[in-house]
C-alpha positions in Angstrom: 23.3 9.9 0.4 22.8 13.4 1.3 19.7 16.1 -0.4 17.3 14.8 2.0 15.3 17.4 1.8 15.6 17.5 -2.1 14.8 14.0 -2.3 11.6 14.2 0.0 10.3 17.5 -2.3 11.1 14.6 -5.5 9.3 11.9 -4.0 6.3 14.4 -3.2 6.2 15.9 -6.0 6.1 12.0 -7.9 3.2 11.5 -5.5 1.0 14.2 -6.4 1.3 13.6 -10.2 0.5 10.3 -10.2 -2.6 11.4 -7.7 -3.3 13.9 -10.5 -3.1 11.0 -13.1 -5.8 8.8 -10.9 -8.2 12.1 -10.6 -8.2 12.4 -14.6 -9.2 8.9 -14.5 -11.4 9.5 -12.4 -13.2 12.4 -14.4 -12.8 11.5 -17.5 -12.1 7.3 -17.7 -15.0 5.0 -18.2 -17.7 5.8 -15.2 -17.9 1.7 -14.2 -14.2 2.0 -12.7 -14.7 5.7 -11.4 -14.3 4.1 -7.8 -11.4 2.4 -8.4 -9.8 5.6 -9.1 -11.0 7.5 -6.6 -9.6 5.0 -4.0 -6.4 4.9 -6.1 -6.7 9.2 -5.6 -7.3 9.0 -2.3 -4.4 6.7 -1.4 -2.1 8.8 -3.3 -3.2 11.8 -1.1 -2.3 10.2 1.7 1.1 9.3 1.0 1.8 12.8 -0.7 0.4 14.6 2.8 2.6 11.8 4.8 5.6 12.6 3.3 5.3 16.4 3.1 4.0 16.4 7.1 6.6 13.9 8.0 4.2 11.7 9.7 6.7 8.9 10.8 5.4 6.4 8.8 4.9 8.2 5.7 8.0 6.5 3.9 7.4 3.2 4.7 3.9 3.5 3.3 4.6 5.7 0.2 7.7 3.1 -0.5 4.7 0.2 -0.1 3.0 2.4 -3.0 6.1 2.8 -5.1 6.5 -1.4 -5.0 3.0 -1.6 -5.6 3.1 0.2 -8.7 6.5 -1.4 -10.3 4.7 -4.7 -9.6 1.3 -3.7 -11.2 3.3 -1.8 -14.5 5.0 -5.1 -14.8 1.6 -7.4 -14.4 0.3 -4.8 -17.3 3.1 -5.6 -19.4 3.1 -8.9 -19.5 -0.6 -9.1 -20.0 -0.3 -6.7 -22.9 2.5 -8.5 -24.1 5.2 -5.6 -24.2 6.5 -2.6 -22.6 4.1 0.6 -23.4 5.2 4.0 -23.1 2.7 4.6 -20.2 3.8 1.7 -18.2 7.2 2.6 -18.6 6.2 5.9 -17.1 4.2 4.7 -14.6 6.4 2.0 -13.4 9.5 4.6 -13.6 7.4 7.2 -11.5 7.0 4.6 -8.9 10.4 3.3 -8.5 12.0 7.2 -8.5 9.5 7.2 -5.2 11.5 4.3 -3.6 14.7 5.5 -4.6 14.3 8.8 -3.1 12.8 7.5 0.1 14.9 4.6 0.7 18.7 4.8 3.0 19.0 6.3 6.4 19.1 9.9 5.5 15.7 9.8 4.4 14.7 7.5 7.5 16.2 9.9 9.5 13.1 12.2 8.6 11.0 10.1 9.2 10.7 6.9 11.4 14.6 7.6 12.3 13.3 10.1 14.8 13.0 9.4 18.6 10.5 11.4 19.3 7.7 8.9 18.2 10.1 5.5 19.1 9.7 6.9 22.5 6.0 7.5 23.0 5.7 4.2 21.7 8.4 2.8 23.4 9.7 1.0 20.6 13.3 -0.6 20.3 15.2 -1.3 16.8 13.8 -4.5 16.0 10.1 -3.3 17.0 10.9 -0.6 14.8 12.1 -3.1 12.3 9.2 -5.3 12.4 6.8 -2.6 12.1 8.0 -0.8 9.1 8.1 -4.1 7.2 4.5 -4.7 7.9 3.6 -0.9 7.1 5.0 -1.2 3.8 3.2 -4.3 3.3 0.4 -3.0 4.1 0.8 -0.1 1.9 1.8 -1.9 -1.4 -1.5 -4.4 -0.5 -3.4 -1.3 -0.3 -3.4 -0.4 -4.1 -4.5 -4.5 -4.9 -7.1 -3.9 -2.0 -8.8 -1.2 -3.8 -8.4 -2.5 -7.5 -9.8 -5.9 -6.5 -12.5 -4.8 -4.1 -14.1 -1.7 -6.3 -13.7 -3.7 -9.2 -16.8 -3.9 -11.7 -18.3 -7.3 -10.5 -21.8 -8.8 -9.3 -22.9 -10.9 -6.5 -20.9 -12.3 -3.1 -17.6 -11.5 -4.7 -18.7 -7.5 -4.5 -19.5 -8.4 -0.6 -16.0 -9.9 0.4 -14.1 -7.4 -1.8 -15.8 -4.2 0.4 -15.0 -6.0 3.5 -11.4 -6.8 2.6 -10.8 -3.4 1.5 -12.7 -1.8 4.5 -10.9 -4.0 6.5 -7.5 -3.7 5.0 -8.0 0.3 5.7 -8.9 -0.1 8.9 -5.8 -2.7 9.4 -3.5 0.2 8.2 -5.1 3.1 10.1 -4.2 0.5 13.6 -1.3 -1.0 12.3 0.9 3.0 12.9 -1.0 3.1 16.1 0.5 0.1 17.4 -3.0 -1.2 17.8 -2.9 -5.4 17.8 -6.4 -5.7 16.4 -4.8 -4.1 13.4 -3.3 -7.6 12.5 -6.5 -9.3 12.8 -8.0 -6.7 10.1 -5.4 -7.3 8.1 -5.4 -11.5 7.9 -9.3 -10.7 7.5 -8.6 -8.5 4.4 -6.2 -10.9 2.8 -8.3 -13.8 3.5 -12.0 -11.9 2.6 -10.3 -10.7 -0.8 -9.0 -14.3 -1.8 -12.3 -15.0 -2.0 -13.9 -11.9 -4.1 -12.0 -13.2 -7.2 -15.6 -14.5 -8.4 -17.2 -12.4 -10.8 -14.7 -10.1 -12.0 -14.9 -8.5 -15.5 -12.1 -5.9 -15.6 -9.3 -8.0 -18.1 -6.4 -6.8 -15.9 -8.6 -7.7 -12.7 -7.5 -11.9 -12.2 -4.2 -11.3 -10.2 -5.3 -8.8 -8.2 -6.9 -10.8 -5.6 -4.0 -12.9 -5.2 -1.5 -10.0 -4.6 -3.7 -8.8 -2.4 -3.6 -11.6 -0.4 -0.1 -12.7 -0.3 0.5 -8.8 0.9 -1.8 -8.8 3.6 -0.1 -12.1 4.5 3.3 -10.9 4.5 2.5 -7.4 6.2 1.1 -9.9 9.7 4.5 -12.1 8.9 7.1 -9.9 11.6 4.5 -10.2 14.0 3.8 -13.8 14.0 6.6 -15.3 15.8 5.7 -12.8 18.7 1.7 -14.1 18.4 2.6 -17.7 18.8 5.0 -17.3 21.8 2.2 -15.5 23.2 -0.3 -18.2 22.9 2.3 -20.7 24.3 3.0 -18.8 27.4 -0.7 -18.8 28.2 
């Protein structure tokens, strides 16, 4: 599939709507979830910079958004028992994302190239293992920032910071190839199973659970590698 250029303007251009749509929210939604749209902005932003800067892992993380987003638009649906408009939208905007980052011609623009696979020294299957976890990491992210700046009292407002501070700081080290990244991120799964307590928000109980499992899957490549480590010691 050729227009790679066209489809990185499309996906962009996606990507700073729906970052519009969150700084609306933000501004003029109810003031007791004006963080959770602010994070929601601000994850948005990144993903629209990332793929017009062509930071190498740009697509895997604004694809992590786009699944995100088709899996919370159908979590809406079913707990508003059909298919609204807006979720139709929303959902829609997320998977045109995906399918105008996915295939090699757009991963040619972006962790395709050799310049970065080089200073990291990184074969195909590294490369493999760590754009899986990226775009885990990435679709947690949205789940990470629902469930932890959700409206909500005592220790479950505690844990759902630290999972979302952590989960940040797991992302931010995960494209630096940093190993302490994984640690962050098992923390942030494991630290926002347990904020589930308290919520309020009626679209708030899976959250936490998505969250997790996410987290989960994004350390899953790496595991393998983790425990053949600790055997050889």
């Amino acid at each position: 599939m050729r227009l790679v250029g066209e489809r990185r303007a499309v996906a962009a251009a996606v990507l700073a709507c729906l970052a519009l749509l969150f700084a609306l929210g933000a501004f003029g939604g109810p003031p007791q979830l004006f963080p959770i749209f602010i994070g929601m902005l601000a994850a948005y932003v990144v993903a629209f910079v990332g793929v017009v800067a062509l930071w190498f892992w740009a697509r895997w993380y604004a694809m992590g958004l786009g699944f995100s987003g088709l899996i919370l638009a159908a979590i809406a649906s079913f707990q508003m028992g059909g298919l609204e408009p807006e979720i139709l939208i929303f959902g829609g905007a997320h998977v045109l994302v995906c399918l105008m980052l996915v295939g090699h011609g757009a991963a040619s623009a972006f962790d395709g190239r050799r310049d970065w696979r080089e200073r990291f020294r990184l074969d195909d299957n590294g490369v493999n293992r760590l754009g899986k976890a990226v775009t885990r990491a990435g679709a947690s992210l949205p789940y990470l920032i629902m469930a932890g700046l959700a409206p909500r009292d005592g220790m479950g407002l505690v844990l759902g910071a630290l999972a979302l501070v952590a989960g940040v700081a797991g992302l931010r080290a995960l494209v630096q190839l940093r190993t302490w990244g994984l640690l962050a991120l098992a923390g942030a799964g494991a630290a926002v199973l347990g904020s589930g307590s308290g919520l309020v928000w009626p679209f708030a109980w899976p959250l936490p659970l998505m969250a997790g499992i996410l987290c989960a899957a994004a350390v899953a490549p790496f595991v393998p590698d983790m425990l053949r480590s600790l055997r050889a010691r």
